[in-house]
C-alpha beads as a LAMMPS data file, in Angstrom:
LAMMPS data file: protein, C-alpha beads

102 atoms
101 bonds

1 atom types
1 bond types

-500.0 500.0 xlo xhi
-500.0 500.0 ylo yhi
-500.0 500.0 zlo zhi

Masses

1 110.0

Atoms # bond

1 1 1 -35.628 2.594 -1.198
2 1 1 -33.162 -0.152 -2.261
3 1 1 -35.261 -2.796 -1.340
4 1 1 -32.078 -3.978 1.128
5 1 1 -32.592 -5.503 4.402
6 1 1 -30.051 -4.244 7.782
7 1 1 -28.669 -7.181 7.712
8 1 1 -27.318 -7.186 3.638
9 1 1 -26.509 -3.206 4.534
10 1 1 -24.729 -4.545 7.487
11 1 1 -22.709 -7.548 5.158
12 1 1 -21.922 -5.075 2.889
13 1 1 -20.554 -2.551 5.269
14 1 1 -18.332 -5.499 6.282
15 1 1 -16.678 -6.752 3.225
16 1 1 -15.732 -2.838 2.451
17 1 1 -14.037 -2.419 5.888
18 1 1 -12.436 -5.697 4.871
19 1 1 -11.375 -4.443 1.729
20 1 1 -9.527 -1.465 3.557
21 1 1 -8.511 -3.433 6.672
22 1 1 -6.905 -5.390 3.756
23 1 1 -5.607 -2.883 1.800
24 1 1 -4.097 -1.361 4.763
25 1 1 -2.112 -4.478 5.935
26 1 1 -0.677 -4.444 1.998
27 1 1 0.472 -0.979 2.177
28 1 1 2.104 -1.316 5.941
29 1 1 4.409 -4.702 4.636
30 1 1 5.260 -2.778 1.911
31 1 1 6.104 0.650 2.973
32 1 1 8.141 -1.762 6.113
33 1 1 9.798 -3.567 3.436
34 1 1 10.734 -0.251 1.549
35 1 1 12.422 1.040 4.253
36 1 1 14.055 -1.857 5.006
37 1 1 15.154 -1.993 1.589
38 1 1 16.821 1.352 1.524
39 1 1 18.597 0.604 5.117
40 1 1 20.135 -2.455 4.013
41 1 1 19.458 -2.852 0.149
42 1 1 17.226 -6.154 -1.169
43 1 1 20.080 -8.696 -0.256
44 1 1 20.705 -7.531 3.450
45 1 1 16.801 -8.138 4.162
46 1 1 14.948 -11.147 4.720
47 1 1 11.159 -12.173 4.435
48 1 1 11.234 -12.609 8.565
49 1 1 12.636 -9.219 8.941
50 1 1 9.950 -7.460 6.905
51 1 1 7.416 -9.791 8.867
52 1 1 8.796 -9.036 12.671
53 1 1 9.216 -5.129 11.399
54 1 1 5.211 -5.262 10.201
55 1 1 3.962 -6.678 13.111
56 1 1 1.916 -9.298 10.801
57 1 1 1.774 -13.073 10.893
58 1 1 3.872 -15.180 8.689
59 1 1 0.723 -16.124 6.880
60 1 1 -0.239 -12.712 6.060
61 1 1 2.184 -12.053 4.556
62 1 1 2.057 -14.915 2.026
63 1 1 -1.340 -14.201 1.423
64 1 1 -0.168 -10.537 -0.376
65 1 1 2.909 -11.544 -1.602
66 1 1 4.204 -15.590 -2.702
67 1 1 7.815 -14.872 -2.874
68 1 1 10.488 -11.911 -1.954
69 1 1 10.802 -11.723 -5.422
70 1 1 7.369 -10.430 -6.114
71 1 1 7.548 -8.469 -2.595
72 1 1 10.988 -6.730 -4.234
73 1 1 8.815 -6.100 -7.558
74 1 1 5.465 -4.843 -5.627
75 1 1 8.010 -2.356 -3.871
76 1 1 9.109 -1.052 -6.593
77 1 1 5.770 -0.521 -8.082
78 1 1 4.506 1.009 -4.888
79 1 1 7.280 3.590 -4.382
80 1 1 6.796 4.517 -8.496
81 1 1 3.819 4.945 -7.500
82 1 1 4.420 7.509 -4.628
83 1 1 6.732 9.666 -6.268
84 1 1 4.728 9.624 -9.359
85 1 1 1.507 11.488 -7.166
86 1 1 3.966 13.745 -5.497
87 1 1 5.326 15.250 -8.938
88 1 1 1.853 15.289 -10.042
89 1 1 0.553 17.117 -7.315
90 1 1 3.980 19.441 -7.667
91 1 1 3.705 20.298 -11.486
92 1 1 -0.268 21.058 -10.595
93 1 1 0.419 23.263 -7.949
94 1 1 2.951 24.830 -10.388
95 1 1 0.095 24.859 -13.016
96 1 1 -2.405 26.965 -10.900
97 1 1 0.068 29.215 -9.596
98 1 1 0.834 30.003 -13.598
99 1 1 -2.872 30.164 -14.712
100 1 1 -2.927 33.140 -11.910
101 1 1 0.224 35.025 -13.191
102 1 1 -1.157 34.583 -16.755

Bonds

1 1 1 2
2 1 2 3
3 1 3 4
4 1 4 5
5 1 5 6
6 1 6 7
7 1 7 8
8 1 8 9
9 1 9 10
10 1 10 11
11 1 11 12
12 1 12 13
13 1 13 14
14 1 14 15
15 1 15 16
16 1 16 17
17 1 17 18
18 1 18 19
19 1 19 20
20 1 20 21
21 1 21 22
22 1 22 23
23 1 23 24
24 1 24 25
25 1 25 26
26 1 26 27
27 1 27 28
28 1 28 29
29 1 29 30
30 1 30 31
31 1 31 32
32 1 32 33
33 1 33 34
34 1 34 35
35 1 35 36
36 1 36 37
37 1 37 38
38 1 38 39
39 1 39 40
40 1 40 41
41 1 41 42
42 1 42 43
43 1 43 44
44 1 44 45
45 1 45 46
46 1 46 47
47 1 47 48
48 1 48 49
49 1 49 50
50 1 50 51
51 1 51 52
52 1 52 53
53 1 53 54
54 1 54 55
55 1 55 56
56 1 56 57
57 1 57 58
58 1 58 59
59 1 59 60
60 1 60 61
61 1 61 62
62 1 62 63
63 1 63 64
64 1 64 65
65 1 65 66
66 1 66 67
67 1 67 68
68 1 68 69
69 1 69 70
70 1 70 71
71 1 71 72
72 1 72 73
73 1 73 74
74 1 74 75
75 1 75 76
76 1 76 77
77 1 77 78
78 1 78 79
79 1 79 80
80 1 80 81
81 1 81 82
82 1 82 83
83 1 83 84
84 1 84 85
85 1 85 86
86 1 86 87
87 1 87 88
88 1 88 89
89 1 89 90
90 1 90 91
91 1 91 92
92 1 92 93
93 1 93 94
94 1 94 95
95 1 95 96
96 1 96 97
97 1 97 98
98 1 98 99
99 1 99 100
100 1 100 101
101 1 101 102
């Protein structure tokens, strides 16, 4: 036994679901603001846009990200990101389907 009571079990079971609640809302505003982006490139786009396309409040969105500047750069990082796991997971499944031939 850990020694924890329900209710820290219960606290802790919390702040994790917050953690992904959170997490979530970060990853909607920025896949919204990616496709946004693409439509109508970084100038045709404003901050309200990407807000009234996330369905979040104003506040919200400040909270994840202080400027469109930074939103632009977090984009950026984010869709890296994406593309990086899907040639990953390519060039593995390319890997294991070698390892079999060989």
């Amino acid at each position: 036994m850990t020694g924890e009571t329900n209710q820290q079990r219960q606290q802790n079971c919390s702040k994790l679901r917050d953690k992904s609640t959170r997490h979530q809302l970060r990853d909607r505003i920025l896949i919204t603001a990616a496709e946004l982006f693409y439509e109508k490139g970084f100038n045709g786009v404003s901050i309200n846009e990407v807000i009234a396309n996330s369905n979040i409040a104003r506040r919200t969105f400040y909270r994840y990200f202080p400027s469109k500047d930074e939103l632009i750069v977090e984009v950026m990082r984010f869709q890296a990101n994406r593309w990086l796991k899907c040639f990953e997971e390519a060039f593995d499944q390319k890997a294991v389907v070698l390892e079999r031939r060989y």
